[in-house]
N, C-alpha and C positions, 0 to 999 in steps of 0.2 A: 270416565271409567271408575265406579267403585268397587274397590275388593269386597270379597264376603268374610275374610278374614283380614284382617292387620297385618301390614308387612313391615319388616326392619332389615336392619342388615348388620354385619360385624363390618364395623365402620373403615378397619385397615386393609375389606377387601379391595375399596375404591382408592383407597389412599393412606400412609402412615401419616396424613396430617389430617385430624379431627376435622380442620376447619374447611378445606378442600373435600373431603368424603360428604362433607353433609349436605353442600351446594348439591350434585343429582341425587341424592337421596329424596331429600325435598321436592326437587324437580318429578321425581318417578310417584313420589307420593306417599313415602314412606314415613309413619308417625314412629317409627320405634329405633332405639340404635344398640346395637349391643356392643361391649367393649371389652379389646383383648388387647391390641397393641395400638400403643400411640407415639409416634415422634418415635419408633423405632425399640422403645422399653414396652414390655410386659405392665398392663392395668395394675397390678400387683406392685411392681416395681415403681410405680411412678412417687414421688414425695407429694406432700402435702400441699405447695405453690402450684408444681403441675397438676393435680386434681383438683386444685383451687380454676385454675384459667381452664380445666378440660370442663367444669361443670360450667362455666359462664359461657363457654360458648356454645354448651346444647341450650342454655336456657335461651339463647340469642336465636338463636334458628328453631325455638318452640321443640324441640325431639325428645324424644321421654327415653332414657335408660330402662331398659325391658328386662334386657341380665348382664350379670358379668360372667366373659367366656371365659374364666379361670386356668390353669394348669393342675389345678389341685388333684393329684392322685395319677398325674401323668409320669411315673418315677417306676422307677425299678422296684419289685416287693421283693424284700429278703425273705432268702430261701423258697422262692417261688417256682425257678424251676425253670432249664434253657429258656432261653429268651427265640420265641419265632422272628427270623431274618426277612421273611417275606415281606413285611412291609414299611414304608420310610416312618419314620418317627418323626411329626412335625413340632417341634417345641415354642414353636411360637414366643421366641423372644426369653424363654423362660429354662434357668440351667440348675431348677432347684432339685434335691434329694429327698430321699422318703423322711431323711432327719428333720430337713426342713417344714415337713407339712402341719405342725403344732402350729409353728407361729405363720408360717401362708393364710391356715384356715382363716386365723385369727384379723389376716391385714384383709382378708375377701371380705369376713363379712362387716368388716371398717368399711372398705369401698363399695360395697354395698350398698349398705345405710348410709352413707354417707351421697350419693346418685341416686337414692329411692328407688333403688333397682330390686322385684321383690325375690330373683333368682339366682342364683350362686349355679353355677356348672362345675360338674367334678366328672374326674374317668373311674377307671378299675386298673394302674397300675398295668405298664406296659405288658403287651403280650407275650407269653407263652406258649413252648409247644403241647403244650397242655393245659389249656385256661379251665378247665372244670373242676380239675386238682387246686384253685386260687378262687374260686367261690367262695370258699367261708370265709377267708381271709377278706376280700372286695366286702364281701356283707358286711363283715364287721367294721373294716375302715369307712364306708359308705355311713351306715347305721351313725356310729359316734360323727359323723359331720353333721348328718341330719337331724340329731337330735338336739347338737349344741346351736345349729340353724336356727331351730326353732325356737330355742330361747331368745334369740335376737330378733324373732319375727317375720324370720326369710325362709325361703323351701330353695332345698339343695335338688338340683335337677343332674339326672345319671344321664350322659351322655353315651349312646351305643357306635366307639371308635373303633373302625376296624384293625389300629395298629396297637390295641388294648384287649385285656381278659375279658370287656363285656363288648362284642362287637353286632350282635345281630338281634333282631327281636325275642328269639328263642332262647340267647342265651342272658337278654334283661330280665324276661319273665321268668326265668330258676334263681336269680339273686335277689329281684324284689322278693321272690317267697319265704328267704330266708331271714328279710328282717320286714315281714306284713306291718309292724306298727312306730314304723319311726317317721313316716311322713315322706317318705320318698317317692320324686315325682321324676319322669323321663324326657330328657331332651331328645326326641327322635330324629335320627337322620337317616333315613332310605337311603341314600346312595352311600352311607357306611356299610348298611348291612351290604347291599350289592355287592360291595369291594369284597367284605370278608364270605360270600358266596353266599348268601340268602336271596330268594327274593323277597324280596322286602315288603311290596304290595302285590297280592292282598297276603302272603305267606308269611311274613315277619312281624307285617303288624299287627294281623290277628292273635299274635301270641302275647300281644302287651296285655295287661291287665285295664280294665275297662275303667276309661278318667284317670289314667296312670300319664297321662304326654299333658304337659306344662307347657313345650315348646318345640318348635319343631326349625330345624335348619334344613336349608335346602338349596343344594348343589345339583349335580347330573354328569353320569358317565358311562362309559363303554367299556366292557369286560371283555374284549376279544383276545387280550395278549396277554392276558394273567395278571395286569397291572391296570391302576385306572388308568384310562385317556379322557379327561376335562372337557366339557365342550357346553355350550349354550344352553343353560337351563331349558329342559321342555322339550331336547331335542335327538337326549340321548334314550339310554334305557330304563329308564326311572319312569313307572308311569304316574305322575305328576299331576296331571288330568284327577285321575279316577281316585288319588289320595287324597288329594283336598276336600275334594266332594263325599269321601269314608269321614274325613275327620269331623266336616259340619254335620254329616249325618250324625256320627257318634257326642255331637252336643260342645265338641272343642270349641274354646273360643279365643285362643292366646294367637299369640304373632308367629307369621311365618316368614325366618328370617334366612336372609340370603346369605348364603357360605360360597361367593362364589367358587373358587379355587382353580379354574379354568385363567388361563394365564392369558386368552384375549387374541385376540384378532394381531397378528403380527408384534405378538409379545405386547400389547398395552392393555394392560392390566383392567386400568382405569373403563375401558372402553366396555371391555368384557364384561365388566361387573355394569356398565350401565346396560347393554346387553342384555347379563338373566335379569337384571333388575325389574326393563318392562315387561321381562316375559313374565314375570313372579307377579307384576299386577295384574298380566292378562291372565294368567294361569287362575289366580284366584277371585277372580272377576266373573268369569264363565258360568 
């Protein structure tokens, strides 16, 4: 079975050990790995020996770094305005401040270049009950990543998180307009928007800007109790089918990578993620 698109996955959905996640990865067919947490620390957080042994053992198992899932801009914005309760905050290993985000920037696109990874992931600063009122502010912090990005070589990818000020298609396409010329490209994740009440396909992503998605994650879930319910890629309310087949129409050609976040068949994780794993080759096989 070949895909028509490249698939990866963030490596600590399978396992917090690199070396373990990447055995069914391989097995599922997956050429790409993206990385957020390893051995239990934040990508960001790891020192130099550990990203020394994390890069020999993707070189060992042949897997190319596609991007770094960063926390970058996952923080509170001062004076931004009540913070919305509605949804969990996943911090992924990672307990930095907006003070901190000068030198984060700075260690992403280190680990970056340093994995050959050409995408950096960033948010728009936790959400608000009022994220429209944080727009210029998200533009602005968004814009100055992307452009010092660029100097290094790399494209900063906007993530649309539903427990963040830019959560759904409609509301990526009013903050790209506000900064058109810094190179800002979109991590699209459909079942974010879902969460934060879009539909996402065909209704969220037609509001991206055309060549605007660099990369796409991909989970799947059910909106019945106001909260996600996780469940088997391909099997919830994401139609998954008919997105992949928009994205090749629309000329996409980047990885589409597995977020599992479904917690798996009797709590095993591991299983779960191999689970949407083959559904994500069969999905984008078809």
């Amino acid at each position: 079975m070949t895909p028509r698109l490249p698939i990866a996955a963030i490596t600590d959905e399978f396992s917090a050990s690199l070396r373990e996640a990447l055995v069914p990865m391989k097995e599922i067919g997956m050429t790409g790995a993206e990385l957020r947490v390893i051995g239990g620390k934040n990508i960001l957080d790891l020192d130099d020996g550990e990203l020394e042994r994390a890069k020999e053992t993707l070189s060992e198992a042949g897997m190319r770094v596609v991007s770094i899932a960063s926390p970058l801009l996952k923080c509170v914005l001062e004076n931004g305005g009540e913070p919305d309760s509605r949804f969990e905050r996943d911090i992924f290993a990672s307990k930095h401040t907006a003070a901190d985000q000068p030198k984060l920037a700075e260690r992403a696109f280190e680990v970056a270049k340093f994995f050959g990874a050409p995408i950096v992931r960033v948010f728009s600063f936790w959400r608000t009950v009022a994220p429209e009122r944080c727009q210029d502010a998200v533009a602005r912090a968004v814009g100055d990543l992307a452009a010092a990005a660029k100097r290094e070589g790399l494209i900063v990818g906007l993530e649309n998180e539903h427990a963040c000020n830019v959560a759904t298609g409609a509301e990526t396409a009013r903050v790209l307009a506000l900064i058109p010329d810094a190179g800002v490209k979109v991590v699209w994740d459909p079942a974010n928007a879902l969460v934060a009440g879009e539909s996402p396909f065909p209704v969220g992503y037609a509001k991206l800007p055309k060549g605007s998605v660099v990369h796409v994650h991909a989970k799947d879930c059910n909106m019945r109790t106001g909260k996600p319910e996780w469940g088997p890629l391909g099997t919830r309310h994401v139609p998954w089918k008919e997105q992949i087949a928009q994205l090749i129409g629309d000329g996409y050609r980047g990885y589409l990578s597995l977020e599992t976040h479904w917690t798996g068949p009797a709590g095993d994780k591991m299983e779960g993620s191999r689970i949407c794993g083959w559904n994500l080759l069969g999905l984008s096989a078809e």
